[in-house]
C-alpha positions, 0 to 999 in steps of 0.5 A: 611844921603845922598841920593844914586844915582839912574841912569836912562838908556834909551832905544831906541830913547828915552831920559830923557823923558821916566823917567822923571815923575819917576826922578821928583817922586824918587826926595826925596829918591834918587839923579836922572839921567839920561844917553844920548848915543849921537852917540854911536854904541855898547852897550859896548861903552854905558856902558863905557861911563856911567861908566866913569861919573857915582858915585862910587857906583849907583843904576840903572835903564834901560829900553828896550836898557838901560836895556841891558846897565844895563847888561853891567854896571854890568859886567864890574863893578858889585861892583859899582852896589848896585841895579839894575832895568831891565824893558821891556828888555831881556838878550839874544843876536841877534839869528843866522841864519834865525831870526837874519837875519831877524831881522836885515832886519826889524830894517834896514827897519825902518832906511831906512824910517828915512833916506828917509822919517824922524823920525817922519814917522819912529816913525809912523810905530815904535811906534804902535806895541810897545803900548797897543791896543788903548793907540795910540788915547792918543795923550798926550802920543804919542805926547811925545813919539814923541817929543823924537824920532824927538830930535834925527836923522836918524844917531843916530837912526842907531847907535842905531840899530847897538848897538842892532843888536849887543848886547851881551848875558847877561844870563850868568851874571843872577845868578851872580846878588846878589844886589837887583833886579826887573825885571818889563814888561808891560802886553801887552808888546809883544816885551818884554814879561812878560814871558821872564821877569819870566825866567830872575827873575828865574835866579837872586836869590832873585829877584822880578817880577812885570807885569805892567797892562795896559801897553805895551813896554813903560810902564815909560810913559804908567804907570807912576805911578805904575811903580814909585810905583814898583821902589820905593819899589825896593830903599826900599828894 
């Protein structure tokens, strides 16, 4: 029997990096890859052009921008989809008012010090607030996360942001959701919760919710193993 294809989705600034101990562990079970956005500026066009390369029929995994790409993969072509992985992401989009404007001021920041001062002072500023307390001495890990922000440029990094600023409201698509589904978080995560990860898997029926201990918003990398383990369990349902 072949194995199934298990697509891998990025988030923010990152690339094959972030899934890579799972892609190399999931090897003997699946058939593993993993998307690259290049310039791209909207979430739409992001799960377009997956779709337009992607097999027949997928199992998916998306992690932080990537898991709002998942979203879209699915609305367009929910019958492709034969699982789906939703990890330290949301399904909301931009508010309005106030608090959208606000967050888009704070994002723009970042993208201002990338023009004018490079990625790596950017990530400097990025990177902290999304990591477990402390997880910032293990130079290993910070170190790679830095590698894949510096593979990238000031232009894709805003092309990004617009992507996100701009991102479309996904709750609608929850209940809709009936391939088997696991919403993951890390326990620090404070960009994207675990709280809001249970109201998510509330809404998609037969879904399950695993909170990653020890980890912040980049759990792949900041727990490697025990977000594999989840994974694995997920193919194997």
């Amino acid at each position: 029997m072949s194995k199934p294809a298990l697509a891998f989705l990025p988030g923010l600034l990152c690339d094959q990096e972030v899934w890579q101990y799972q892609m190399e562990a999931l090897s003997d079970i699946a058939v593993c890859s993993c998307a690259d956005w290049g310039k791209l500026d909207s979430i739409v066009a992001m799960a377009e052009s997956f779709l337009a390369s992607a097999p027949d029929r997928f199992a998916l995994a998306g992690h932080s921008m990537g898991g709002r790409v998942a979203f879209q993969v699915f609305r367009l072509a929910p019958h492709r989809v034969t699982r789906i992985a939703l990890l330290n992401t949301g399904a909301d989009a931009r508010p309005t008012g106030a608090a959208g404007d606000e967050e888009e001021r704070k994002r723009m920041v970042l993208v201002n010090v990338a023009k004018t001062e490079g990625m790596r002072a950017m990530a400097k500023l990025w990177l902290p607030p999304m990591m477990k307390p402390g997880r910032t001495d293990d130079a290993a890990l910070v170190n790679a996360i830095y590698g894949m922000v510096e593979r990238k440029t000031p232009e894709i990094f805003e092309a990004q942001i617009r992507a996100l600023l701009g991102r479309p409201d996904a709750n609608a698509l929850l209940g809709q959701i009936k391939c088997p589904a696991l919403l993951l978080s890390g326990r620090e995560d404070g960009f994207s919760p675990p709280a809001r990860h249970a109201d998510m898997s509330a809404a998609i029926p037969g879904s399950k919710l695993t909170i990653i201990p020890d980890s912040g918003h980049m759990s792949p990398m900041e727990q490697p193993e025990l977000v594999t383990q989840a994974l694995r369990e997920w193919l194997r349902t």
